[in-house]
C-alpha positions as CSV (number, residue, x, y, z in Angstrom):
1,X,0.0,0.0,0.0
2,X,1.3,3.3,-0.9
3,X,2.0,6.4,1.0
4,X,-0.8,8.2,-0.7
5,X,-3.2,5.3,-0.3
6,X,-2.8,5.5,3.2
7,X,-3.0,9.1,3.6
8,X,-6.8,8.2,1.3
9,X,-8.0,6.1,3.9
10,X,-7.0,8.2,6.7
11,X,-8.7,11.4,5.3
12,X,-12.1,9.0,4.7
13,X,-12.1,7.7,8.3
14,X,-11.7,11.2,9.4
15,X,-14.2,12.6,7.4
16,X,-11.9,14.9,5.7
17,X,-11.8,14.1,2.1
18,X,-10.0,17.5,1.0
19,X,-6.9,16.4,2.2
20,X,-5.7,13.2,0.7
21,X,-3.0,13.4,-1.0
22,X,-0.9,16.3,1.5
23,X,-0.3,14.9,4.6
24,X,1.0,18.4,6.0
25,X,-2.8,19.4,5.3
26,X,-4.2,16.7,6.6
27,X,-2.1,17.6,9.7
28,X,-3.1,21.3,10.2
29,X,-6.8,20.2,9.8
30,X,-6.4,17.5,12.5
31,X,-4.6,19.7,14.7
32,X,-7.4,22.1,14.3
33,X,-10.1,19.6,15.2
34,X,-7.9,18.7,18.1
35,X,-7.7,22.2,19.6
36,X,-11.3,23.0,19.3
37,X,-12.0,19.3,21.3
38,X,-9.1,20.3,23.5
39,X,-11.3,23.8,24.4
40,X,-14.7,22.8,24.2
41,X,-14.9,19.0,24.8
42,X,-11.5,17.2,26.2
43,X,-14.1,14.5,27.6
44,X,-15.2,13.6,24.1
45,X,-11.5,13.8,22.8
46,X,-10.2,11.7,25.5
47,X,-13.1,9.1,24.6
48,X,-12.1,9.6,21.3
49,X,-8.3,8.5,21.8
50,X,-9.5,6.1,23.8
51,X,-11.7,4.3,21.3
52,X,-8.6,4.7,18.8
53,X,-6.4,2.8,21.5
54,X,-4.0,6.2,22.0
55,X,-1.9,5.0,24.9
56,X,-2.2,6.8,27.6
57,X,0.9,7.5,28.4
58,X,1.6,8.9,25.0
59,X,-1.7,11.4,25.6
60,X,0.3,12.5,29.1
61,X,3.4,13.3,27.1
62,X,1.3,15.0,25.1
63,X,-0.3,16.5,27.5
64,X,3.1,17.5,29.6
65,X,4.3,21.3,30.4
66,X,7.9,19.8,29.3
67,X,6.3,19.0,25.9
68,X,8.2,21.3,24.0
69,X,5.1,21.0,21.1
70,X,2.0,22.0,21.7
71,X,-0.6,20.0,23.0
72,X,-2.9,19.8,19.6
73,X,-0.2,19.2,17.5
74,X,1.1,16.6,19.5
75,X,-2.4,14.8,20.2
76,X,-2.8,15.3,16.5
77,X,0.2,13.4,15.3
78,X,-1.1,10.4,18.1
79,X,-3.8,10.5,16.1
80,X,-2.5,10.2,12.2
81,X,0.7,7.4,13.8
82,X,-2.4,5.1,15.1
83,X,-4.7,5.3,12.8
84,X,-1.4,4.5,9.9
85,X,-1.1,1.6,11.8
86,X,-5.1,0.6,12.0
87,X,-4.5,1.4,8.2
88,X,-1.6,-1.2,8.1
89,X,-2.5,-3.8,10.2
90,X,-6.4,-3.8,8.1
91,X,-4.7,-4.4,4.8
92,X,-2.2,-7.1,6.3
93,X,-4.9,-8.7,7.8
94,X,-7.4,-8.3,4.9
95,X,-10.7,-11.1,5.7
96,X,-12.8,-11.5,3.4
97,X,-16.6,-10.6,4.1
98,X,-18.3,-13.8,6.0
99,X,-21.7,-15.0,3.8
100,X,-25.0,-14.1,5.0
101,X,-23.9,-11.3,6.9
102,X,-24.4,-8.6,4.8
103,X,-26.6,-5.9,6.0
C-alpha cells in the first residue's frame, strides 16, 4: 500500500476528504479539530483517543508542560501514527466478508 493510499483512507475515516493526497494538510486540519476538542470538549476527545487505543501514556506526554510541542499538534500526530497503523494492520490482515452477513 502506498503512501498516498494510506493518507486516502486516513482522510475518509476522518471525514476529511480534501486532504488526501498532502499529509502536512491533513495535519493542520487535524490539529485544528484537536484544539477545538481540547477547548470545548476534552471529555469527548479523551473518549475519542480512547476508542482509537492512544496509549495513555503517550496522551500524558502530550499533554506535559515539558512537551516542547504544543498539545494539539502533539495529540494530533497520536492520532494520524495510530490510525497508519489501523491502516496497516487492516490491509495485512485483509478477511474477506463472511456470507449471510451482509446488512
Amino acid at each position: 500500500m502506498s503512501k498516498e493510499d494510506t493518507y486516502d483512507l486516513i482522510s475518509n475515516n476522518l471525514g476529511l476528504n480534501e486532504f488526501q493526497e498532502n499529509s502536512e494538510e491533513l495535519l493542520a486540519a487535524v490539529t485544528e479539530r484537536v484544539a477545538w476538542y481540547l477547548e470545548h470538549n476534552v471529555d469527548l476527545l479523551m473518549s475519542y483517543l480512547y476508542r482509537l487505543d492512544v496509549l495513555e501514556k503517550d496522551i500524558n506526554q502530550a499533554l506535559s508542560n515539558q512537551n516542547p510541542t504544543s498539545p494539539d499538534l502533539s495529540i494530533a500526530r497520536l492520532i494520524l501514527d495510530r490510525q497508519l497503523q489501523r491502516v496497516a494492520t487492516k490491509h495485512r490482515y485483509k478477511v474477506d466478508p463472511i456470507d449471510g452477513w451482509e446488512f
